[in-house]
MARPAVEX-871775 format. One record per residue (C-alpha): residue in three letters; residue number from 1; x, y, z. Coordinates in Angstrom, 1 decimal. Example, Ala and Ser with C-alpha at 12.3 -4.5 7.8 and 13.67 -1.06 7.14 Angstrom:
<recs>
<"ALA", 1, <12.3, -4.5, 7.8>>;
<"SER", 2, <13.7, -1.1, 7.1>>;
</recs>
This chain:
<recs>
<"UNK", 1, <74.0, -34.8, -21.9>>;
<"UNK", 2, <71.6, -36.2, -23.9>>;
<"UNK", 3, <70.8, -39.9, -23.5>>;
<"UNK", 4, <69.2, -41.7, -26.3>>;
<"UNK", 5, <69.1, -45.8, -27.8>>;
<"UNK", 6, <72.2, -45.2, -29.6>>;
<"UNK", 7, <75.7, -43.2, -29.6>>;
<"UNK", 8, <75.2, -41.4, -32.9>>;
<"UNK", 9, <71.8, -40.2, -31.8>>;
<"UNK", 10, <73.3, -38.7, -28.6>>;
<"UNK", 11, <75.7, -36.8, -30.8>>;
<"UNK", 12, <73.1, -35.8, -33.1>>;
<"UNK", 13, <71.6, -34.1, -30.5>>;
<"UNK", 14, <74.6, -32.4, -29.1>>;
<"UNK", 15, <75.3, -30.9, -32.5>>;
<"UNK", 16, <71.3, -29.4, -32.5>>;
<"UNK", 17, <72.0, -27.8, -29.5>>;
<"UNK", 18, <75.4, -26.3, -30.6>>;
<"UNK", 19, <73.9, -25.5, -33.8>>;
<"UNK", 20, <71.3, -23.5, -31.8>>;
<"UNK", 21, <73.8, -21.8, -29.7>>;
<"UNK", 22, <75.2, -20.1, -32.8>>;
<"UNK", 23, <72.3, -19.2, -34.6>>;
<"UNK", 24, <70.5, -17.6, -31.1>>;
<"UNK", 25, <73.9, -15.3, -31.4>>;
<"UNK", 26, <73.4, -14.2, -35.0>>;
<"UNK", 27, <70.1, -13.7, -35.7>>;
<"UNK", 28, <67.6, -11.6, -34.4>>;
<"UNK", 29, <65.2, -12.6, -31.3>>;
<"UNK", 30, <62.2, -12.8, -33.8>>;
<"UNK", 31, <63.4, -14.8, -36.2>>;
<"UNK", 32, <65.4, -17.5, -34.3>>;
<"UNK", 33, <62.5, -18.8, -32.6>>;
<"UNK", 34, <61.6, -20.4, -35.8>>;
<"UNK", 35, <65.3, -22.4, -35.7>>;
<"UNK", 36, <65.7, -23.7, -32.7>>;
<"UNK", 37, <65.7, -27.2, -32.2>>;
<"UNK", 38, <62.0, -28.4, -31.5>>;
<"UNK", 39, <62.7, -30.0, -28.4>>;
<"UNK", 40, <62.4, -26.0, -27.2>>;
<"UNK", 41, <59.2, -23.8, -27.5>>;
<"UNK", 42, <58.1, -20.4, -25.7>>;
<"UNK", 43, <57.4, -21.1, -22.7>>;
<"UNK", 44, <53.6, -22.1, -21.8>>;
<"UNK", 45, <51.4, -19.6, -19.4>>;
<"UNK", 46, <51.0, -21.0, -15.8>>;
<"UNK", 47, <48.4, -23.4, -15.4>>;
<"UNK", 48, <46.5, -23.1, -12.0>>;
<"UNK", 49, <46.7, -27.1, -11.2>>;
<"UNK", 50, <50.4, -26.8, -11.9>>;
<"UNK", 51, <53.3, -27.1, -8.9>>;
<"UNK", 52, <55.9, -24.8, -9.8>>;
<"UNK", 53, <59.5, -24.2, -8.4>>;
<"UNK", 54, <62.0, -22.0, -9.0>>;
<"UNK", 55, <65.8, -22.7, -8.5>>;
<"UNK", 56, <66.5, -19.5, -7.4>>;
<"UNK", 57, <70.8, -18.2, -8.0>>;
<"UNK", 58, <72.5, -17.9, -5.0>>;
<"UNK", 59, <75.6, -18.6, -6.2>>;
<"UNK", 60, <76.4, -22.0, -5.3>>;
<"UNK", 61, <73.9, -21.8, -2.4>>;
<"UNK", 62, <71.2, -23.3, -2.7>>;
<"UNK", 63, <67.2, -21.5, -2.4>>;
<"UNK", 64, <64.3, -23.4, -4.2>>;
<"UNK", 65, <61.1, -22.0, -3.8>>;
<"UNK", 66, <58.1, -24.3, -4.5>>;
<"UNK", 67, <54.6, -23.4, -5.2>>;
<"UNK", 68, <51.8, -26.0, -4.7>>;
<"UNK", 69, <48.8, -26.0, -6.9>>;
<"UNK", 70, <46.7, -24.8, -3.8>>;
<"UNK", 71, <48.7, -21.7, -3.6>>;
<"UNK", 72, <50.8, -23.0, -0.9>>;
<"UNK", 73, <54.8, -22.2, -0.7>>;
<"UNK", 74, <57.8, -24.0, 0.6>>;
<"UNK", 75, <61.1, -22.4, 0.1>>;
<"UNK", 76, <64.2, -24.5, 0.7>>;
<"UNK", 77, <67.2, -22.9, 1.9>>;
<"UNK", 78, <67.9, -19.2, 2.1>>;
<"UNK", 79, <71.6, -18.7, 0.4>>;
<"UNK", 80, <74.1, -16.3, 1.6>>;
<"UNK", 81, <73.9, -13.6, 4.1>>;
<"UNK", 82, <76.6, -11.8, 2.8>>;
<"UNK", 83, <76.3, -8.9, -0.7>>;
<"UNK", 84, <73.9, -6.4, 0.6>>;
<"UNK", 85, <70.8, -9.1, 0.9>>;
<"UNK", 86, <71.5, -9.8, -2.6>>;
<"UNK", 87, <69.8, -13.4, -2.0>>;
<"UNK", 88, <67.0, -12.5, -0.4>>;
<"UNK", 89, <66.5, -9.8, -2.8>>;
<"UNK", 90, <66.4, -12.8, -5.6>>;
<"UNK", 91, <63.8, -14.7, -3.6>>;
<"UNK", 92, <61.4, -12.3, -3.2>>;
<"UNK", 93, <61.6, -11.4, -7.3>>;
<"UNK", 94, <60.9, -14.8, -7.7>>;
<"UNK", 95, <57.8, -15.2, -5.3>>;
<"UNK", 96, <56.3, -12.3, -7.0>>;
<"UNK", 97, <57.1, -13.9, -9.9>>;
<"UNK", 98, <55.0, -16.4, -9.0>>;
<"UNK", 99, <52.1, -14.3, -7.1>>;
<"UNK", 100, <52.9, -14.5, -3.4>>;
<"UNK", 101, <53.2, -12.3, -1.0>>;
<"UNK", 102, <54.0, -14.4, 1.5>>;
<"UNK", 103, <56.4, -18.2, 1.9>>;
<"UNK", 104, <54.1, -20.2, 4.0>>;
<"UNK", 105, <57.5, -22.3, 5.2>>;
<"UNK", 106, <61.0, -22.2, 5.4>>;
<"UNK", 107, <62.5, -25.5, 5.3>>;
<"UNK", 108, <66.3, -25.2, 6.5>>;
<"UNK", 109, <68.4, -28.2, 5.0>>;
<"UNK", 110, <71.0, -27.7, 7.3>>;
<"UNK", 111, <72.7, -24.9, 9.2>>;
<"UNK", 112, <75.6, -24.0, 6.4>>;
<"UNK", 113, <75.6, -20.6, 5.6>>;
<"UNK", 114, <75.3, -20.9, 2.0>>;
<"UNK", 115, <72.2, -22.5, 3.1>>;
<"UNK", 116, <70.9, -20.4, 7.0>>;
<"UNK", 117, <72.5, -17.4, 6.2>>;
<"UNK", 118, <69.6, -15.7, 4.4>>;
<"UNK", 119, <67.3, -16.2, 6.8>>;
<"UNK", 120, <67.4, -12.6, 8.8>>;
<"UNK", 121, <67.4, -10.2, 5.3>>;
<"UNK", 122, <64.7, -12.4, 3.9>>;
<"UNK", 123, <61.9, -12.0, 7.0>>;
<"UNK", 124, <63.0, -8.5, 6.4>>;
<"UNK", 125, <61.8, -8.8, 3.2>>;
<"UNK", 126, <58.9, -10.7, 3.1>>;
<"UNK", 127, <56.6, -12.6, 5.6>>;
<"UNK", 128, <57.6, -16.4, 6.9>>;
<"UNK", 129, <54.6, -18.2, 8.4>>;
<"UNK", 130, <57.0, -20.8, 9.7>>;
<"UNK", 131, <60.4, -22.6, 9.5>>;
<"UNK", 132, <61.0, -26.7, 9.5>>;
<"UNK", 133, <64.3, -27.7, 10.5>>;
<"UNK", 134, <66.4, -30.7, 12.0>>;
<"UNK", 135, <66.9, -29.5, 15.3>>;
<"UNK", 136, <70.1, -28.2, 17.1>>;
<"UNK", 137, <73.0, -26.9, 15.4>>;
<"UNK", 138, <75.5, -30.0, 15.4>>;
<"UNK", 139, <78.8, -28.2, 14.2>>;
<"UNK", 140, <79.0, -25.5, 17.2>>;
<"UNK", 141, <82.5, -25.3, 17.3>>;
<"UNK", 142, <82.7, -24.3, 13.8>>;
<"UNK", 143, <82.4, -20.5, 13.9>>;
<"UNK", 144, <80.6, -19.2, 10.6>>;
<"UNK", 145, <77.9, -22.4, 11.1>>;
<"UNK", 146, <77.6, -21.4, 14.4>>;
<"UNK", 147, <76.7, -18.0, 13.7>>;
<"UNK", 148, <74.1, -18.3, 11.2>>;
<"UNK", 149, <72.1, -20.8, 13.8>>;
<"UNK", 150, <72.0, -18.2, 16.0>>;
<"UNK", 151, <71.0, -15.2, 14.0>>;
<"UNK", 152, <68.2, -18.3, 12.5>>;
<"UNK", 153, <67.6, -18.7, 16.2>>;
<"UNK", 154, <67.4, -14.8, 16.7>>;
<"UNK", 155, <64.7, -14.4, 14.3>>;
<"UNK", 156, <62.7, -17.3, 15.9>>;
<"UNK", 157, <62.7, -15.2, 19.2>>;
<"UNK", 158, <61.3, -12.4, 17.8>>;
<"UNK", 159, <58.2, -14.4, 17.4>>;
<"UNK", 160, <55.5, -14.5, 15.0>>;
<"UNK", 161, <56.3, -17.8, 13.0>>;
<"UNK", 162, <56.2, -21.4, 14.0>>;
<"UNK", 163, <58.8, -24.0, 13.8>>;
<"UNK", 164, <58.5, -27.7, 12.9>>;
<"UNK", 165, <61.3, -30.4, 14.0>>;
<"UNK", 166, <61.4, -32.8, 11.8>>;
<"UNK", 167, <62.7, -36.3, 11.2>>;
<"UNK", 168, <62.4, -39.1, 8.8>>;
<"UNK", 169, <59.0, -40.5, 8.1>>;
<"UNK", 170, <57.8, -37.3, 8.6>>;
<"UNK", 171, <55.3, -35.3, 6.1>>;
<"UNK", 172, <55.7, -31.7, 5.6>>;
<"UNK", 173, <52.4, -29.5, 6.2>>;
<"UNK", 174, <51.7, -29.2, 2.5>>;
<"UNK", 175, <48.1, -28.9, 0.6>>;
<"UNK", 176, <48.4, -30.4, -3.1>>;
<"UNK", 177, <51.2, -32.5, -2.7>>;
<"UNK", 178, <52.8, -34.8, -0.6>>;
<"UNK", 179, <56.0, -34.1, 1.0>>;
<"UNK", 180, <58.1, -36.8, 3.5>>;
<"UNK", 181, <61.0, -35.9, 5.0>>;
<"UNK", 182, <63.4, -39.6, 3.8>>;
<"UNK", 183, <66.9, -37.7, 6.2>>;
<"UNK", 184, <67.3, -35.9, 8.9>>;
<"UNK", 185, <70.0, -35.0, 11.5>>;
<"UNK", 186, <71.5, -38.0, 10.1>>;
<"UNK", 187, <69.4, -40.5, 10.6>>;
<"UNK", 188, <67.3, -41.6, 8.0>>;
<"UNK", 189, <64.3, -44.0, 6.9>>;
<"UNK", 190, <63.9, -46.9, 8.7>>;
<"UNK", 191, <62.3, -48.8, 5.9>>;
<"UNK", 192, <61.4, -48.4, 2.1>>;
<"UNK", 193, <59.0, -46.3, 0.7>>;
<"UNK", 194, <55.9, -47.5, -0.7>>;
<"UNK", 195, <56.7, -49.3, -4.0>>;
<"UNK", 196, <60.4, -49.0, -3.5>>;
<"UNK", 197, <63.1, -51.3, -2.1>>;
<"UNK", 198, <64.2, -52.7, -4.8>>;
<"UNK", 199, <67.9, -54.1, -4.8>>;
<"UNK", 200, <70.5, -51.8, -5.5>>;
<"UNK", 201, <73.5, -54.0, -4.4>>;
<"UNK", 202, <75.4, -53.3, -8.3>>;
<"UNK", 203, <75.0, -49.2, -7.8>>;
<"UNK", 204, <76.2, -49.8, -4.5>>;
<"UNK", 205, <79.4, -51.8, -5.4>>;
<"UNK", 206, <80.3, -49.2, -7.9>>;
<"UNK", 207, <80.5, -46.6, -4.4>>;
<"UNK", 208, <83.5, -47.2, -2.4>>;
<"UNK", 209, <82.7, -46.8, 1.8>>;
<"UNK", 210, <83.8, -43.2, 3.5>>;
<"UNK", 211, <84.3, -42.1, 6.3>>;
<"UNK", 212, <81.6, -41.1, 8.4>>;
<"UNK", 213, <80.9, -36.8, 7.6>>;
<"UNK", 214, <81.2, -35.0, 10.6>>;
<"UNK", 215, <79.9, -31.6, 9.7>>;
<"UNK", 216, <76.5, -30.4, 9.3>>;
<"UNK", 217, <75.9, -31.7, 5.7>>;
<"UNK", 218, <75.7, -35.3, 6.7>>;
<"UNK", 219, <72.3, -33.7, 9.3>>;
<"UNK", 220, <70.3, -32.4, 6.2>>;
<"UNK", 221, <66.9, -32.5, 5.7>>;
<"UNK", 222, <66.3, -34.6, 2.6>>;
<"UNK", 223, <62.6, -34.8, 1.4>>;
<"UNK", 224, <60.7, -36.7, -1.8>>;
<"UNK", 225, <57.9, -34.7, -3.1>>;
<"UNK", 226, <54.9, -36.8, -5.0>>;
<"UNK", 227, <52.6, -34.6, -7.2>>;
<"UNK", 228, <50.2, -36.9, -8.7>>;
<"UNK", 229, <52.7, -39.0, -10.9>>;
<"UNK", 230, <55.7, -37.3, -10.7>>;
<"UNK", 231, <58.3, -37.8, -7.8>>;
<"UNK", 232, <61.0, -35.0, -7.4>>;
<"UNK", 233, <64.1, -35.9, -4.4>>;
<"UNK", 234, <66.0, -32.8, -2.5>>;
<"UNK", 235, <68.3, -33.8, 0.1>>;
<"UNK", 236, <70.4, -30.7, 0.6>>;
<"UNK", 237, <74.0, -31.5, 1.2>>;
<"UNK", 238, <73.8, -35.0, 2.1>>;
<"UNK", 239, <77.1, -36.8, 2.0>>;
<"UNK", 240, <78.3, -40.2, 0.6>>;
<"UNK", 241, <78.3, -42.2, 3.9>>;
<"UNK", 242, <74.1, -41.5, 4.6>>;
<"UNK", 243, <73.4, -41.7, 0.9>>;
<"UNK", 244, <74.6, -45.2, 1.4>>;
<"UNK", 245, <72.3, -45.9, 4.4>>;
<"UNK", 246, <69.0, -44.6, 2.5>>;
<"UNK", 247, <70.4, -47.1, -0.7>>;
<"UNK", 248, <72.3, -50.0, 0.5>>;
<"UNK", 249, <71.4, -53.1, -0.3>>;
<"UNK", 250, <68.1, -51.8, -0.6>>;
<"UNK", 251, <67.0, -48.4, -2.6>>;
<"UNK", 252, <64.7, -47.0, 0.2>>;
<"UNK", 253, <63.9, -44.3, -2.3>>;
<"UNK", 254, <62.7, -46.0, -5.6>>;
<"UNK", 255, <63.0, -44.0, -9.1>>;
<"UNK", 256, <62.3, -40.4, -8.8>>;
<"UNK", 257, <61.3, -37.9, -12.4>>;
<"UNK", 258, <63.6, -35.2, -11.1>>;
<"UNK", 259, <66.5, -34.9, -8.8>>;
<"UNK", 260, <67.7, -31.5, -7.2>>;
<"UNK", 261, <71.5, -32.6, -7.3>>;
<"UNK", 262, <72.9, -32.7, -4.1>>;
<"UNK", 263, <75.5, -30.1, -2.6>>;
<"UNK", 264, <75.7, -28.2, -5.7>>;
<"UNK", 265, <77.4, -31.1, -7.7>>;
<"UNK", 266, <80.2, -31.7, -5.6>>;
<"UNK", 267, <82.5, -34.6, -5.2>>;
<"UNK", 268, <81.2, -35.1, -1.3>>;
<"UNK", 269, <77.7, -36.5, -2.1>>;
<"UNK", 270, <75.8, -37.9, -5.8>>;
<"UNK", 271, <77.7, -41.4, -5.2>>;
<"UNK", 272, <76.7, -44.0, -7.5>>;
<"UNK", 273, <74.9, -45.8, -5.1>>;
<"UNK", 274, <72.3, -42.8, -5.5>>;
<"UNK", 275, <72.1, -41.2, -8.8>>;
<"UNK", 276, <72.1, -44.8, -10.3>>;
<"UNK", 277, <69.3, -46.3, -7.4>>;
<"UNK", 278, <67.6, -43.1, -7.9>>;
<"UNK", 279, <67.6, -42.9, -11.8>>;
<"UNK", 280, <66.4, -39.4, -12.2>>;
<"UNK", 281, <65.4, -38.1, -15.7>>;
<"UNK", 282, <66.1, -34.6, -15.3>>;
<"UNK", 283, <68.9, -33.4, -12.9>>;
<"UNK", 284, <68.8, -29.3, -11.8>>;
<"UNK", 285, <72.2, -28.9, -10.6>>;
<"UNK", 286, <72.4, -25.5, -8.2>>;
<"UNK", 287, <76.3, -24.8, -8.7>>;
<"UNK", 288, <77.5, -21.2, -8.8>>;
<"UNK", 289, <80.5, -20.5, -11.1>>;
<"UNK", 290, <83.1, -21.0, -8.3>>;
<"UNK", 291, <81.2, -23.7, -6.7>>;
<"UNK", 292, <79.9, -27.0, -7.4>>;
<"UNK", 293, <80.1, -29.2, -10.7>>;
<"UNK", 294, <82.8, -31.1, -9.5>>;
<"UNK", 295, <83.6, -33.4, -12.5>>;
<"UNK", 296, <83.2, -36.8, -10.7>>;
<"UNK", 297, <80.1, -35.9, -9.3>>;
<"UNK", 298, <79.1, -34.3, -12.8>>;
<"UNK", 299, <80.1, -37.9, -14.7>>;
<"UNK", 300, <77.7, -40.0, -12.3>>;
<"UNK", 301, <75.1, -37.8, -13.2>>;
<"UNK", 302, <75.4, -37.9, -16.9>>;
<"UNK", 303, <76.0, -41.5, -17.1>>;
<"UNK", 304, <73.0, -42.4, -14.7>>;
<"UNK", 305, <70.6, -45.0, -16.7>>;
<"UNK", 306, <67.8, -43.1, -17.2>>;
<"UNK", 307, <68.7, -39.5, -17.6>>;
<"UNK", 308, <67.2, -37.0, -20.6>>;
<"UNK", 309, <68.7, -34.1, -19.2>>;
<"UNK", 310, <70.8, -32.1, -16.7>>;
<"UNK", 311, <70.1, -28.7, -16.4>>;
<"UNK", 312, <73.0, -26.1, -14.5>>;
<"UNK", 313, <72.1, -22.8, -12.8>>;
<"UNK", 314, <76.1, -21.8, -13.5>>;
<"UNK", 315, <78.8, -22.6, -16.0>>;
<"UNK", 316, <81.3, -24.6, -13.8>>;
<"UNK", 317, <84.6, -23.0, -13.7>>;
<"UNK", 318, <85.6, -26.6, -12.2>>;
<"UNK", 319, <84.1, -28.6, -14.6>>;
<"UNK", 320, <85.6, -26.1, -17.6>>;
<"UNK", 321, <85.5, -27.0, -21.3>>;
<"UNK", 322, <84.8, -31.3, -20.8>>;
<"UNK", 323, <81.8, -31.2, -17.7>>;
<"UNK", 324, <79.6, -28.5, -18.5>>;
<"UNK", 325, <76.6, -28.8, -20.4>>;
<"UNK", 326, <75.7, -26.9, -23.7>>;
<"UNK", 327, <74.3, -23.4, -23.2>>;
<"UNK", 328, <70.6, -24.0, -23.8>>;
<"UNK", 329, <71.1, -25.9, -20.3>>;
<"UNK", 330, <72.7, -23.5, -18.7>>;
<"UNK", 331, <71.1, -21.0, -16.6>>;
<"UNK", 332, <74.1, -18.7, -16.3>>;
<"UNK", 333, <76.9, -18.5, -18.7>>;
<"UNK", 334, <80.7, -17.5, -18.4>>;
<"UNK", 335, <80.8, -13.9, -17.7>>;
<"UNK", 336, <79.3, -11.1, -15.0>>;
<"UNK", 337, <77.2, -12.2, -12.5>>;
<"UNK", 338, <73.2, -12.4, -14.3>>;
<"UNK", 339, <71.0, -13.8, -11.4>>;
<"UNK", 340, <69.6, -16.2, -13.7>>;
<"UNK", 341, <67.2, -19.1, -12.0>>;
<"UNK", 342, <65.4, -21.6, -13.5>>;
<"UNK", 343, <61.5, -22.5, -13.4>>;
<"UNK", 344, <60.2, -26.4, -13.8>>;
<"UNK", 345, <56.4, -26.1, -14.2>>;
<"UNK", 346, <54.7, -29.8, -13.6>>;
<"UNK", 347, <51.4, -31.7, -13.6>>;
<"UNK", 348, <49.6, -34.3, -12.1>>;
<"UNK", 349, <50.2, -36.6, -15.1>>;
<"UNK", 350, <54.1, -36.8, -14.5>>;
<"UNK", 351, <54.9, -33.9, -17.2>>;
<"UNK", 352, <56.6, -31.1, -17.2>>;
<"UNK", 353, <59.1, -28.2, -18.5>>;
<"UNK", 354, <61.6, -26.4, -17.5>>;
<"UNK", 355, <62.1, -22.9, -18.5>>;
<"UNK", 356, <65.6, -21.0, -19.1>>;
<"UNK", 357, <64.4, -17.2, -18.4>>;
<"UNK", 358, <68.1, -16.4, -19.8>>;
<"UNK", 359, <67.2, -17.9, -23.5>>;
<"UNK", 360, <63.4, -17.4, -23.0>>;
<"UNK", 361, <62.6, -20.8, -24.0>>;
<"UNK", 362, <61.0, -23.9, -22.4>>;
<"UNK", 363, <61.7, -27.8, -22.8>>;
<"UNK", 364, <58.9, -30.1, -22.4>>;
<"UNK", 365, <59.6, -33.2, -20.7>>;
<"UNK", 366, <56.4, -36.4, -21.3>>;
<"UNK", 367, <55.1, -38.3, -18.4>>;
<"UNK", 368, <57.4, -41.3, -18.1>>;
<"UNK", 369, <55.9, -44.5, -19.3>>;
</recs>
């Protein structure tokens, strides 16, 4: 998990971490904050310049709510319709979490229902000033897909929010940081982004070709948020053939600080030609227990050249024993269902930290050099 100038040191690390684990579980609260590994701390109170987001648990859904330093709010993705609005319940405890009463947008990936289905119990919920989406629903013969477009379109007809189309080049209506839509509806950019293109040809060779994707993954809304110096990459389910278009020969993306792994860590999308153009330092992987983690996908990530951590919202019942990381990364462990999200905190300088409400501790992560 832990990626350091040498093999020993890496293991070193691992060892803290397990050390940790077993001292959290028999010791008291009070005293085991003086052992644990320095690398965590109590988590810091919110700073009013700071973006924060929360990877909300949907259980291998995905819902990440952002919060701009101006106050603004973008939630990605809505989760499941399904468990009594247990979803949109979790939202909403984590935008008053952060202070809102209100998600200025809704930005749909794509019309999955892990992903759409939320959409009706959470304007129940809460006010929605407006939605951003890729357009038509492309998988209409597919009944459950088709569905949760139209109970999305359903609540658009009742009126009272606005709705952006998007596409690539785009940049999302967003005080305090930038946001450009890079994919969308399955095209993507036409050129690099400022300061990328560099050649990626040796990530790329290590990605065989696929099959073009013919569901609604491949249509996602994929967007690169810039905060000052940091650069964070969502691109919702995105599969292996477009990734290859946005990095092939040339990385259209450049380096990005932290990467929201792509359809919950699964084997369809995070080829090499991505992780590797993309070289995140921290990966937050929104797998549910049953869902996501896939081990191939899971390796990429871990061996990716520049990566510190990765960070799970679920142990992976896929991944088991060999491709999970050690509990102080883990948002949810084996067991009952706990609700568990994470919260990254970050500044304009390119630092941040991500805190594990489950443990109650923070890691801080330096502004890259």
């Amino acid at each position: 998990m832990m990626k350091d100038s040498s093999l020993q040191a890496s293991q070193r690390t691992s060892r803290q971490f397990l050390k940790a684990a077993m001292v959290a579980t028999l010791c008291a609260a009070a005293a085991c904050l003086l052992l644990l590994p320095r690398t965590f701390a109590a988590p810091k109170p919110d700073a009013p310049n700071a973006l924060r987001i929360y990877f909300v648990d949907v259980e291998g859904g995905q819902s990440t709510l952002f919060v701009t330093p101006a106050g603004q709010s973008l939630l990605i993705d809505t989760g499941w319709p399904v468990n009594a609005g247990r979803d949109a319940d979790r939202i909403v405890a984590a935008a008053k979490d952060a202070g809102l009463t209100k998600i200025d947008y809704v930005l749909l990936t794509h019309y999955h229902t892990d992903h759409v289905g939320g959409v009706p119990q959470l304007a129940a919920r809460i006010p929605i000033g407006g939605f951003i989406d890729h357009g038509v629903n492309r998988e209409p013969d597919v009944a459950a897909t088709e569905q949760g477009f139209e109970a999305y379109q359903g609540v658009l007809a009742k009126g009272g929010h606005t709705r952006l189309i998007v596409k690539p080049g785009d940049m999302l209506p967003l005080q305090g940081i930038q946001a450009e839509v890079v994919s969308a509806d399955g095209a993507v950019l036409a050129s690099p982004l400022p300061g990328a293109g560099a050649d990626n040809t040796t990530a790329c060779a290590a990605s065989e070709i696929r099959p073009t994707d013919q569901t609604e993954n491949r249509r996602s809304v994929g967007t690169i948020f810039t905060f000052g110096a940091l650069r964070i990459l969502d691109l919702g389910d995105l599969t292996w053939d477009v990734e290859r278009q946005l990095m092939c020969p040339q990385n259209k993306l450049g380096m990005v600080d932290i990467f929201v792994v792509s359809h919950h860590g699964w084997y369809q999308s995070n080829s090499p030609a991505l992780v590797d153009g993309i070289a995140p330092r921290v990966a937050i992987m929104d797998n549910g227990a049953k869902k996501g983690g896939s081990p191939p996908a899971w390796d990429t990530i871990e061996k990716s050249p520049r990566l510190v951590d990765l960070w799970q919202l679920h142990y992976s019942e896929e991944g088991a024993a060999t491709h999970n990381v050690a509990e102080p990364f883990l948002a949810n462990v084996q067991g009952p269902d706990t609700g568990y999200y994470l919260k990254l905190t970050a500044w304009a300088d390119g630092s941040f930290d991500v805190l594990n409400p489950r443990t109650g501790q923070s890691k801080h992560y330096a502004a890259a050099k």
